[in-house]
N, C-alpha and C positions, 0 to 999 in steps of 0.2 A: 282290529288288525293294525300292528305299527307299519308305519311308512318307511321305506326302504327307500327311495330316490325322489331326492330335492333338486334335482338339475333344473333352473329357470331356461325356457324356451326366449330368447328373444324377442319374439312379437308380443310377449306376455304383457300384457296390461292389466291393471287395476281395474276390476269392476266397481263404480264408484257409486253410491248413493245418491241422490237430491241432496243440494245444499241444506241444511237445516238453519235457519235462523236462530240466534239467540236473543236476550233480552237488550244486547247494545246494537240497537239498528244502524245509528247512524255513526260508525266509528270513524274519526278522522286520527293520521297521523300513524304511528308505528305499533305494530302487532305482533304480539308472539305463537308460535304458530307449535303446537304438539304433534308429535308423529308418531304410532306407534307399529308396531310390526310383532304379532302373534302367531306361531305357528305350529298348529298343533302337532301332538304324538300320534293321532289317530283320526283317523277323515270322520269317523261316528260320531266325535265330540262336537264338530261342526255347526248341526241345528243348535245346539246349548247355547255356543258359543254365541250365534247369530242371534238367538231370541236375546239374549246378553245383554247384547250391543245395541240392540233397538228400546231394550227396555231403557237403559241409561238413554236411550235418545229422547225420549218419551220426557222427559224433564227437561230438556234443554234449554225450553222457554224460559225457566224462572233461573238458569244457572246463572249468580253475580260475575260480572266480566264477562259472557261467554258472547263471540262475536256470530259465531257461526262451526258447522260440524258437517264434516264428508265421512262415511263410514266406505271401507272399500275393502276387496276381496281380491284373491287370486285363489278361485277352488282348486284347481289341479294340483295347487302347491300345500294346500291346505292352511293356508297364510289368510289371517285379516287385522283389521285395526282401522285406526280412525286417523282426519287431518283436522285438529282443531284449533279456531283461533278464535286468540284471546285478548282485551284488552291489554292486560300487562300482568308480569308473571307473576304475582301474589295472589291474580283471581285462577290462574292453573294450579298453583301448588295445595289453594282450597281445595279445588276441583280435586286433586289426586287425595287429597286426605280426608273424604266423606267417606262415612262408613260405608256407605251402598259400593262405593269405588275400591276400599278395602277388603269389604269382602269376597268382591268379584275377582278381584285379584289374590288373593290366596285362596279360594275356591281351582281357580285353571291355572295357574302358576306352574303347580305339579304337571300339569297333563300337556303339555310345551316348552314353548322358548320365548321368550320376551324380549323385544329392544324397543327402543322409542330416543327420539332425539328432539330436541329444542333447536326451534329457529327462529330469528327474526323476519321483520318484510319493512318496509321502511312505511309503506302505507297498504291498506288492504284492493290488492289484486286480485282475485283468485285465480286467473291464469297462470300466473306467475307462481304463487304459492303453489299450487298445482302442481304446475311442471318442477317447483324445486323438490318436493313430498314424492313425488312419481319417480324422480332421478334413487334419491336415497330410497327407497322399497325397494328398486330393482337393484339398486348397488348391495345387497344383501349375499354375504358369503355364508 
């Protein structure tokens, strides 16, 4: 059944995942941080999407550059996606161009909307990253 209203609620938060560690434990110094914003045509798509996103979570350990991954949700909205940071942007732009990552993306492409934004952090926060990822989700028109 397609969705008919996307009006965000104000108190709407991110349901967020456990931090996921990656293979760079001890990152010092500046981090580029992935945001992405999924939101499907149809709330049934949902479980797919979700098993999706855990499977790619499920390798995170061995991803080169990967600092760390929050996967977050907003079911009402039928919205999800991930906050990931990275040592530096050649080890994300791998990341986006592995076949598992390509095909996941042209598999649900069709069945939503996609945005995602690149940020820096001068050193790794998560608070901070947090609250910057949490501002832009909700700043979504």
């Amino acid at each position: 059944m397609p969705l008919t209203s996307r009006s965000p609620t104000t108190s709407a938060r991110p349901v967020l995942t456990r931090w996921t560690p990656g293979p760079v434990v001890r990152h010092t110094g500046p981090v580029v941080v992935s945001v992405t914003d999924f939101t499907s045509a149809r709330y049934r798509d949902l479980p797919s999407i979700a098993r999706t996103g855990f499977r790619l979570r499920q390798g995170w350990y061995a991803m080169p550059g990967a600092v760390g991954l929050w996967l977050w949700s907003l079911p009402l909205q039928a919205r999800t996606g991930s906050i990931s940071v990275w040592s530096n942007e050649a080890d994300l732009r791998r990341f986006v161009r592995l076949p598992l990552h390509v095909d996941v993306m042209r598999h649900f492409s069709p069945r939503g909307t996609t945005r995602a934004t690149t940020i820096t952090a001068d050193e790794l926060v998560p608070s901070e990253i947090l609250a910057r990822a949490t501002r832009w989700i909700l700043d979504a028109k």
